[in-house]
Backbone as JSON Lines, residues from 0, in Angstrom:
{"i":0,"aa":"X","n":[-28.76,-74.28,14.28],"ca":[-28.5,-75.7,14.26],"c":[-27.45,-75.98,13.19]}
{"i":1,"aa":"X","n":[-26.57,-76.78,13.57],"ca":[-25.73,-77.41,12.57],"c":[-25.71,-78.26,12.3]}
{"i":2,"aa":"X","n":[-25.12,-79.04,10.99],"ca":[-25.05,-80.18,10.33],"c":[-23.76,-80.57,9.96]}
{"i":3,"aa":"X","n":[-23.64,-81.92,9.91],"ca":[-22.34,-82.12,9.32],"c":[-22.15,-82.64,8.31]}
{"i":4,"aa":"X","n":[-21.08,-81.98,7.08],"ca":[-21.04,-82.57,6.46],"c":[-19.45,-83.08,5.89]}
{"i":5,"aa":"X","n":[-19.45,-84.0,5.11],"ca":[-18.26,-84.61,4.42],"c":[-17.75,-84.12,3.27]}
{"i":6,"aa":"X","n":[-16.9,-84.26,2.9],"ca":[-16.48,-83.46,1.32],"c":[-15.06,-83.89,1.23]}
{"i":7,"aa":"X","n":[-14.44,-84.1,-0.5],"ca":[-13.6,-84.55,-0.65],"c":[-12.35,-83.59,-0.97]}
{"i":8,"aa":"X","n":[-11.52,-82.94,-0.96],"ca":[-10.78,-82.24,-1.38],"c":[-9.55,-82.61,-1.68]}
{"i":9,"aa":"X","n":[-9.01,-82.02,-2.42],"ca":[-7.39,-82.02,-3.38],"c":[-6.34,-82.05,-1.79]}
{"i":10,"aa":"X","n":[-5.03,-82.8,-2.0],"ca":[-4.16,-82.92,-0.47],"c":[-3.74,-81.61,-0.48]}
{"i":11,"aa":"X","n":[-3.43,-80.99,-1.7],"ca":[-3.03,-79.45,-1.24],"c":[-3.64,-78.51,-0.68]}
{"i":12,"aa":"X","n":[-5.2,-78.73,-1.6],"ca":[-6.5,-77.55,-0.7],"c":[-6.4,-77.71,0.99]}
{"i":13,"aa":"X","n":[-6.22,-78.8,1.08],"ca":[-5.97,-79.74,3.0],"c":[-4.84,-78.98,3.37]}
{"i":14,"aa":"X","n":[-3.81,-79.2,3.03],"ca":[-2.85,-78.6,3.84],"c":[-2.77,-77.03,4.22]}
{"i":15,"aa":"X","n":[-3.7,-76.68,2.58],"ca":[-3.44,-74.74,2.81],"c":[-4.62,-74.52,3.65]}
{"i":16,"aa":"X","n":[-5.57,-75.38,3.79],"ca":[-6.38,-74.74,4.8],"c":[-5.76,-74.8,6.17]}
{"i":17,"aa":"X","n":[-5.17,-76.26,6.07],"ca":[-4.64,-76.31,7.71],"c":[-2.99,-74.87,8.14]}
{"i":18,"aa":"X","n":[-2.52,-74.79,7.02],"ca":[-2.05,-73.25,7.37],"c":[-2.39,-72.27,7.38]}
{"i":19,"aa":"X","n":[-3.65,-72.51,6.76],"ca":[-3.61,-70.57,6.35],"c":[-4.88,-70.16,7.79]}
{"i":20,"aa":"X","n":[-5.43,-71.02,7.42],"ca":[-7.06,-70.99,8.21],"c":[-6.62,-71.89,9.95]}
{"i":21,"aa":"X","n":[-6.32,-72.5,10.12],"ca":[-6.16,-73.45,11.16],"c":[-7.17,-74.54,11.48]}
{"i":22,"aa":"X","n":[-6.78,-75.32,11.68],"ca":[-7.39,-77.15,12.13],"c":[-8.99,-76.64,12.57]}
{"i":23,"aa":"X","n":[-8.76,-75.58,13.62],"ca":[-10.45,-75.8,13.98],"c":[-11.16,-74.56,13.6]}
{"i":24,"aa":"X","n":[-10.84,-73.86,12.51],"ca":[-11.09,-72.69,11.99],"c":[-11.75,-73.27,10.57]}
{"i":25,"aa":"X","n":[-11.37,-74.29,10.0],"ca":[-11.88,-74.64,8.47],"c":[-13.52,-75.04,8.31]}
{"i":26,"aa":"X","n":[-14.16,-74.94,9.37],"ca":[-15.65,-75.47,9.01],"c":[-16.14,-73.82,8.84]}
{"i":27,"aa":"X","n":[-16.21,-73.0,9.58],"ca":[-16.29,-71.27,9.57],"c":[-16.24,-71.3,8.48]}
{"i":28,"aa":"X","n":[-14.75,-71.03,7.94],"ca":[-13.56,-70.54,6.95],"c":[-14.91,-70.71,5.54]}
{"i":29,"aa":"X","n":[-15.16,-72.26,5.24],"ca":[-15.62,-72.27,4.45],"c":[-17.28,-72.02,4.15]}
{"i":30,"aa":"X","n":[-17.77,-72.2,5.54],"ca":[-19.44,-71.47,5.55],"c":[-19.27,-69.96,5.06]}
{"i":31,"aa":"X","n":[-18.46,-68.96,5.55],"ca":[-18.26,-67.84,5.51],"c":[-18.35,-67.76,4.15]}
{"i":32,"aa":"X","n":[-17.46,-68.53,3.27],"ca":[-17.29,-68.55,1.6],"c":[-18.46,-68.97,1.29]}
{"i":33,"aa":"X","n":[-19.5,-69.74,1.5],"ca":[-20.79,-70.43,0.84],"c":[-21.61,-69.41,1.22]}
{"i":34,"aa":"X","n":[-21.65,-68.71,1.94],"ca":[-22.94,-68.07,2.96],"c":[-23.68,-67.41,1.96]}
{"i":35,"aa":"X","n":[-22.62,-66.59,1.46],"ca":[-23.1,-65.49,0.23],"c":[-24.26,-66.14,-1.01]}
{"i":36,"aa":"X","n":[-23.42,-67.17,-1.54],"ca":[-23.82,-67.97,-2.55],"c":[-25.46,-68.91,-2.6]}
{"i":37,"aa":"X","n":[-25.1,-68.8,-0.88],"ca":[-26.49,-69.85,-0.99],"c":[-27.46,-69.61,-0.02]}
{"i":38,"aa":"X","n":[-27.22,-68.62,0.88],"ca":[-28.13,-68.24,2.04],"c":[-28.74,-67.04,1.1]}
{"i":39,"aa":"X","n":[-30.1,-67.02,1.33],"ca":[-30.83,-65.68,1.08],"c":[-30.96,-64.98,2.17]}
{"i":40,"aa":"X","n":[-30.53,-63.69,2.13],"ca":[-31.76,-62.53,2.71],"c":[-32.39,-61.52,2.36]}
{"i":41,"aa":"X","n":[-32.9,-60.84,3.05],"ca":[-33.96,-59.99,2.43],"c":[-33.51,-58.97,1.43]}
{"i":42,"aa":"X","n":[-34.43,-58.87,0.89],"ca":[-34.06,-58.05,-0.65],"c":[-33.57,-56.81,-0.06]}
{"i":43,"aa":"X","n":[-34.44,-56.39,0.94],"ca":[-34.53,-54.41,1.54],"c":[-32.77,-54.73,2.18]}
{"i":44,"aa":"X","n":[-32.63,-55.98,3.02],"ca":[-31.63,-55.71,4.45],"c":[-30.3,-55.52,3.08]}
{"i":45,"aa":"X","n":[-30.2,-56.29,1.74],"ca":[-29.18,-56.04,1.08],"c":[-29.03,-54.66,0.42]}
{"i":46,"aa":"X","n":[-30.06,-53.84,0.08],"ca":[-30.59,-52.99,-0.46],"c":[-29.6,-51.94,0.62]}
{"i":47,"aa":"X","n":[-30.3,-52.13,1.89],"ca":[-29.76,-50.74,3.39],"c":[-28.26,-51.6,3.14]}
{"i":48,"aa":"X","n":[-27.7,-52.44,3.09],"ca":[-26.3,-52.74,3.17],"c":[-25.38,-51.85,2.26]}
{"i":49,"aa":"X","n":[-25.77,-52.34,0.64],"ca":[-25.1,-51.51,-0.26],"c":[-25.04,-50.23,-0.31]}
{"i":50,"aa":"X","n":[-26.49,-49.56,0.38],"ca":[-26.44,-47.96,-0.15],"c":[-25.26,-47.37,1.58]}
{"i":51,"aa":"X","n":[-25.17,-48.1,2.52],"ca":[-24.0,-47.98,3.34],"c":[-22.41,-48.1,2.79]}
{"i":52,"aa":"X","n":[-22.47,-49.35,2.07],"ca":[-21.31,-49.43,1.31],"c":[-21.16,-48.13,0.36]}
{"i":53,"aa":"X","n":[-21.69,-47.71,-0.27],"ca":[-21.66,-46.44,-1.28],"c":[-21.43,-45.31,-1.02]}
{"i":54,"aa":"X","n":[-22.17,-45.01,0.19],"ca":[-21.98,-43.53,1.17],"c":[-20.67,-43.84,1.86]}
{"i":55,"aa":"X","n":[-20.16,-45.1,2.39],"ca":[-18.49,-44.43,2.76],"c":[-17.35,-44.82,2.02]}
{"i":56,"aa":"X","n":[-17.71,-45.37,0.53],"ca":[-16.9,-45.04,-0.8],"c":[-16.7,-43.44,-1.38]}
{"i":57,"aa":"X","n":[-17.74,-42.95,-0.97],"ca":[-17.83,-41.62,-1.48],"c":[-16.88,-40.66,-0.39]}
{"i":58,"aa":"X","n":[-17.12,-41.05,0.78],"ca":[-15.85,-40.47,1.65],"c":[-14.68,-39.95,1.26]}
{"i":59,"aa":"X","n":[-14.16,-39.02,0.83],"ca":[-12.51,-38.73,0.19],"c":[-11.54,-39.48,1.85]}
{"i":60,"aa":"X","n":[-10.7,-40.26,2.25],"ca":[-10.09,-40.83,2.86],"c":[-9.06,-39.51,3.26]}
{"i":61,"aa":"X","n":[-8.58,-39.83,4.37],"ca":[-7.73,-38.69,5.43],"c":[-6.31,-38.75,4.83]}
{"i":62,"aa":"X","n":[-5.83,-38.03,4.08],"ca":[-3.82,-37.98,3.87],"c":[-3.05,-37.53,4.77]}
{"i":63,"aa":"X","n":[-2.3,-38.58,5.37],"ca":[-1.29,-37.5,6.32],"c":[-1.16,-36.39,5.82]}
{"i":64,"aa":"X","n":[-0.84,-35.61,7.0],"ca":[-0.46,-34.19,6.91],"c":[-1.83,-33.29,6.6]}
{"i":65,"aa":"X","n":[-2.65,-33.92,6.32],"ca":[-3.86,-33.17,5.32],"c":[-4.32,-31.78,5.93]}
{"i":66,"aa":"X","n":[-4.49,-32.1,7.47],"ca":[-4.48,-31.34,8.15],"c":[-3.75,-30.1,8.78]}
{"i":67,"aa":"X","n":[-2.29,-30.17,8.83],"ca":[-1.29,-29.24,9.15],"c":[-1.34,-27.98,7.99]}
{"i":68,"aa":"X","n":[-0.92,-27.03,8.6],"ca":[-0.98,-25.57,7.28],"c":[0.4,-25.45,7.0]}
């Protein structure tokens, strides 16, 4: 379910959203930015997230050529 809400912003924050993000992209744009901040979830599902994030940090990444002798 959604809600709507109002909010006041600076004319510049307005315009860079309407370029950067687009006209019907800015309600997303900015849930996407809040989501983190104010939605909870489960302690474990962040827990299995990070230790994913960690295991393919540890990955050494592919260099061209790496492969050829």
């Amino acid at each position: 379910m959604s809600k709507k809400l109002t909010i006041l912003i600076e004319d510049s924050v307005y315009e860079g959203l309407h370029q950067v993000v687009g006209r019907g992209s800015i309600s997303k744009f900015i849930e996407n930015l809040a989501r983190p901040h104010v939605a909870h979830k489960d302690l474990g599902a962040q827990y299995r997230e990070a230790a994913r994030d960690a295991a393919r940090e540890r990955v050494p990444p592919r260099t061209l050529g790496a492969d050829k002798g």
